[in-house]
FIGU-604454 format. One record per atom (N, C-alpha, C): residue number from 1; residue in one letter; atom name; x, y, z. Coordinates in steps of 0.1 Angstrom, whole numbers, plus 5000, padded with zeros to 4 digits. Layout:
MARSE    i  aa  at     X     Y     Z
MARSE  NUM   A  CA     X     Y     Z
...
END
This chain:
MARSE    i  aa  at     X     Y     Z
MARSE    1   X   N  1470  1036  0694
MARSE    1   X  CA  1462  1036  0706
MARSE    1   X   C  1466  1047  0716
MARSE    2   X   N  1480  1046  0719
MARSE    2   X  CA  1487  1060  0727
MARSE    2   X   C  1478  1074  0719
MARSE    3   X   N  1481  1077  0707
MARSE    3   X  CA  1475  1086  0708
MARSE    3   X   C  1464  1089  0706
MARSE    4   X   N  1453  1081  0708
MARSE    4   X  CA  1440  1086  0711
MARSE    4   X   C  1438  1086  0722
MARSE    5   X   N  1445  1079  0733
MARSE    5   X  CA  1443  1083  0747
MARSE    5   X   C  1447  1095  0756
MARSE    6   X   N  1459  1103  0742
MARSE    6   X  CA  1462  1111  0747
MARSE    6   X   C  1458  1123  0741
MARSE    7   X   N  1448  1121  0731
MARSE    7   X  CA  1439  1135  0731
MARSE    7   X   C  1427  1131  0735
MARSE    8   X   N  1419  1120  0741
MARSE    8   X  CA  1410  1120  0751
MARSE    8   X   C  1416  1126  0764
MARSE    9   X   N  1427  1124  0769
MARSE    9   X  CA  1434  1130  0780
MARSE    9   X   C  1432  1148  0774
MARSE   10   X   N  1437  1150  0767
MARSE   10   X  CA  1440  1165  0764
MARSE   10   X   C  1424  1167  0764
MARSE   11   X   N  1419  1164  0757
MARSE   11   X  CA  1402  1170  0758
MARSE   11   X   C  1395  1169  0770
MARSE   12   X   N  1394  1165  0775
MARSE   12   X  CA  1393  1163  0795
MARSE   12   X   C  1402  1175  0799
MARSE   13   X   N  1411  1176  0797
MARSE   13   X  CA  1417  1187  0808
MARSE   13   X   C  1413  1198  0800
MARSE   14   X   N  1412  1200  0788
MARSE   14   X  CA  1409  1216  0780
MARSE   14   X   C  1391  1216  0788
MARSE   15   X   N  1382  1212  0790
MARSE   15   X  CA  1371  1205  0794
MARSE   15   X   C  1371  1214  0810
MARSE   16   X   N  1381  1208  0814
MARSE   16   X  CA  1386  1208  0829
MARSE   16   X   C  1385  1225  0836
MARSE   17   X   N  1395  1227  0827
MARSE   17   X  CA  1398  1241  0829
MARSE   17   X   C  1391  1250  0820
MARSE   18   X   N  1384  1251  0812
MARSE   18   X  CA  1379  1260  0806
MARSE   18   X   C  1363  1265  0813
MARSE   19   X   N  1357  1254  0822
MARSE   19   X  CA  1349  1253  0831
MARSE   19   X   C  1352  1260  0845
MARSE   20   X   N  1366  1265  0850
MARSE   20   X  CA  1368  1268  0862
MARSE   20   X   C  1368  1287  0861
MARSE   21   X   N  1360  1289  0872
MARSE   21   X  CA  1357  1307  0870
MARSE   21   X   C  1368  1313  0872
MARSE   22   X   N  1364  1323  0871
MARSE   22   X  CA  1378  1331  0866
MARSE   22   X   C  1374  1343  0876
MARSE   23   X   N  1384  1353  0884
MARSE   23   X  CA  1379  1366  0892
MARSE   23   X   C  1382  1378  0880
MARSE   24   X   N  1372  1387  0878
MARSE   24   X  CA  1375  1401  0874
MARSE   24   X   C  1374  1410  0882
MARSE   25   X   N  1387  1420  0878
MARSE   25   X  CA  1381  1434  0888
MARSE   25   X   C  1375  1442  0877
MARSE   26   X   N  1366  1446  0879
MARSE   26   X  CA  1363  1460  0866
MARSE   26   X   C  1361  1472  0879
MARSE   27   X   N  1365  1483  0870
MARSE   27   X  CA  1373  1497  0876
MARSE   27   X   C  1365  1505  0867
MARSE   28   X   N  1360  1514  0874
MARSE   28   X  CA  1351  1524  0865
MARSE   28   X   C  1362  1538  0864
MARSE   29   X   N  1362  1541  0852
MARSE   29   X  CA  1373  1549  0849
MARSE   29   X   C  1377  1566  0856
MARSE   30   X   N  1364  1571  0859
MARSE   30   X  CA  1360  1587  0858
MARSE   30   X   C  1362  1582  0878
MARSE   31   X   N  1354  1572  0884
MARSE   31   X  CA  1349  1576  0901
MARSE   31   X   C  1360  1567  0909
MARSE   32   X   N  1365  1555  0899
MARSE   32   X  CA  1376  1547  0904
MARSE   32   X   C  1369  1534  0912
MARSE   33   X   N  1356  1533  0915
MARSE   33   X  CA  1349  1522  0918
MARSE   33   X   C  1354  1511  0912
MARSE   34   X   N  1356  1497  0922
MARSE   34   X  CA  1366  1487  0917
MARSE   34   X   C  1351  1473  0922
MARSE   35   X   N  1344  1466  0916
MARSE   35   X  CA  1338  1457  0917
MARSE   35   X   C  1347  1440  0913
MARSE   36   X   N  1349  1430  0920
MARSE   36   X  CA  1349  1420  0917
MARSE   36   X   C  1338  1410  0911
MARSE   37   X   N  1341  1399  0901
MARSE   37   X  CA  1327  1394  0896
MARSE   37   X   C  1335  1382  0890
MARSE   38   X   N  1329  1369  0893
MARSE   38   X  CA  1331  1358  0890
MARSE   38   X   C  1329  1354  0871
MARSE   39   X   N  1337  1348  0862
MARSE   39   X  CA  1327  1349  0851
MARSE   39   X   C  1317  1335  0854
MARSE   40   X   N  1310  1332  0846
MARSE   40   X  CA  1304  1321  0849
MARSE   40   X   C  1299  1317  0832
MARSE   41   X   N  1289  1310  0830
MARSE   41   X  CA  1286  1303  0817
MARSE   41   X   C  1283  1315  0806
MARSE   42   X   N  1271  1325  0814
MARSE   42   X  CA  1272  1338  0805
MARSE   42   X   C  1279  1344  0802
MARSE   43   X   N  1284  1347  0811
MARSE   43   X  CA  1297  1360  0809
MARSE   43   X   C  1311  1352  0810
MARSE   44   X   N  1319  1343  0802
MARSE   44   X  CA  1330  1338  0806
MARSE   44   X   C  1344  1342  0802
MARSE   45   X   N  1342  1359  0799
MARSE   45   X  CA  1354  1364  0802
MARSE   45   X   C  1351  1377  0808
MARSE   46   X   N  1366  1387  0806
MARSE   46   X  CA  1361  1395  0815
MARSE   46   X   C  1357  1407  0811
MARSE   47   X   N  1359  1406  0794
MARSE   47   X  CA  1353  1416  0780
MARSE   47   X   C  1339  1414  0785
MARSE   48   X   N  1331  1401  0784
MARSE   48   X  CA  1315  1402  0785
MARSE   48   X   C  1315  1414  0799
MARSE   49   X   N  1317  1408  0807
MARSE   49   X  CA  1316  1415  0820
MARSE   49   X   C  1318  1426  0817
MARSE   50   X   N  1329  1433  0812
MARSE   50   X  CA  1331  1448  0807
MARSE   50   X   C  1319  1458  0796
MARSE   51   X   N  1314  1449  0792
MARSE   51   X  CA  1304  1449  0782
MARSE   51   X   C  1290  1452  0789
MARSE   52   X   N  1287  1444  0795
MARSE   52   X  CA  1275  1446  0806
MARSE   52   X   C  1276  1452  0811
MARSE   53   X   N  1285  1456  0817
MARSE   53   X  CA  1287  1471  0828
MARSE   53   X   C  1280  1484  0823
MARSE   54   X   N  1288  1481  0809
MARSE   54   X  CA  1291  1492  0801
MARSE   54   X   C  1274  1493  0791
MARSE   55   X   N  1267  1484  0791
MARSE   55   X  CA  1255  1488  0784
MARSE   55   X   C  1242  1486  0797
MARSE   56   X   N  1246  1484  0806
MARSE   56   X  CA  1238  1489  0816
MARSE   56   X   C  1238  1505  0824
MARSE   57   X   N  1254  1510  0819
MARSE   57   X  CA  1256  1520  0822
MARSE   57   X   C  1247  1532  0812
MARSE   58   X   N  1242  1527  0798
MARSE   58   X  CA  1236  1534  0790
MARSE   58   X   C  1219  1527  0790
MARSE   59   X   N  1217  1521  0796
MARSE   59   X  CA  1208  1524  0800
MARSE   59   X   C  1200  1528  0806
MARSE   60   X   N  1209  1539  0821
MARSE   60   X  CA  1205  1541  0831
MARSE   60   X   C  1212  1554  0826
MARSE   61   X   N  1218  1560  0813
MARSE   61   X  CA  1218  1573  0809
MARSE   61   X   C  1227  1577  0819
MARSE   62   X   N  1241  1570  0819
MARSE   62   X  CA  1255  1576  0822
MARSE   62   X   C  1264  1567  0815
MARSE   63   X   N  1263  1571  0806
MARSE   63   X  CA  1274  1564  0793
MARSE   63   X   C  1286  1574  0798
MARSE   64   X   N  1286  1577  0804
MARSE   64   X  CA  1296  1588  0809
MARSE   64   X   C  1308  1580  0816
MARSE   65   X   N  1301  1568  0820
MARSE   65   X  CA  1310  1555  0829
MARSE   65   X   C  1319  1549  0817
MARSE   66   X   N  1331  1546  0820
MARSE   66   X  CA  1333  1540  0813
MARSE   66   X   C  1344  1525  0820
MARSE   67   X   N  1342  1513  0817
MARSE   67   X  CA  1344  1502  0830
MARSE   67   X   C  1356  1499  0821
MARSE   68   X   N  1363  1488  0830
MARSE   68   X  CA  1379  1479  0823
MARSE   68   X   C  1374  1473  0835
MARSE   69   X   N  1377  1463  0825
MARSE   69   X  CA  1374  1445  0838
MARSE   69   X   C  1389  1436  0833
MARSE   70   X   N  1397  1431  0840
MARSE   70   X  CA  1408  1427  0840
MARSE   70   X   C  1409  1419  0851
END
């Protein structure tokens, strides 16, 4: 019984914290522009975020940008 309570406990807390946002900076490499951005359910690291940056940046035809979100 202990340990099924205690991976219902562990699954609640992984639950807990995997749910809580996270801050990125992403830094555009070439102008040094520094944006903050929350992840949220879409984007929930800070790769996606870096990713978005970076394929919005080709489609407004400056793939020339190149972002790091950390």
């Amino acid at each position: 019984m202990k340990k099924v309570l205690f991976v219902a406990v562990a699954l609640v807390a992984a639950f807990a914290f995997s749910s809580c946002k996270k801050t990125c900076t992403c830094t555009e490499a070439t102008t040094g522009v520094s944006k903050k951005m929350e992840t949220d359910s879409k984007y929930s690291t800070c790769k996606a975020i870096q990713d978005l940056f970076e394929d919005l940046a080709k489609e407004e035809n400056a793939s020339w940008q190149k972002w790091s979100c950390k």
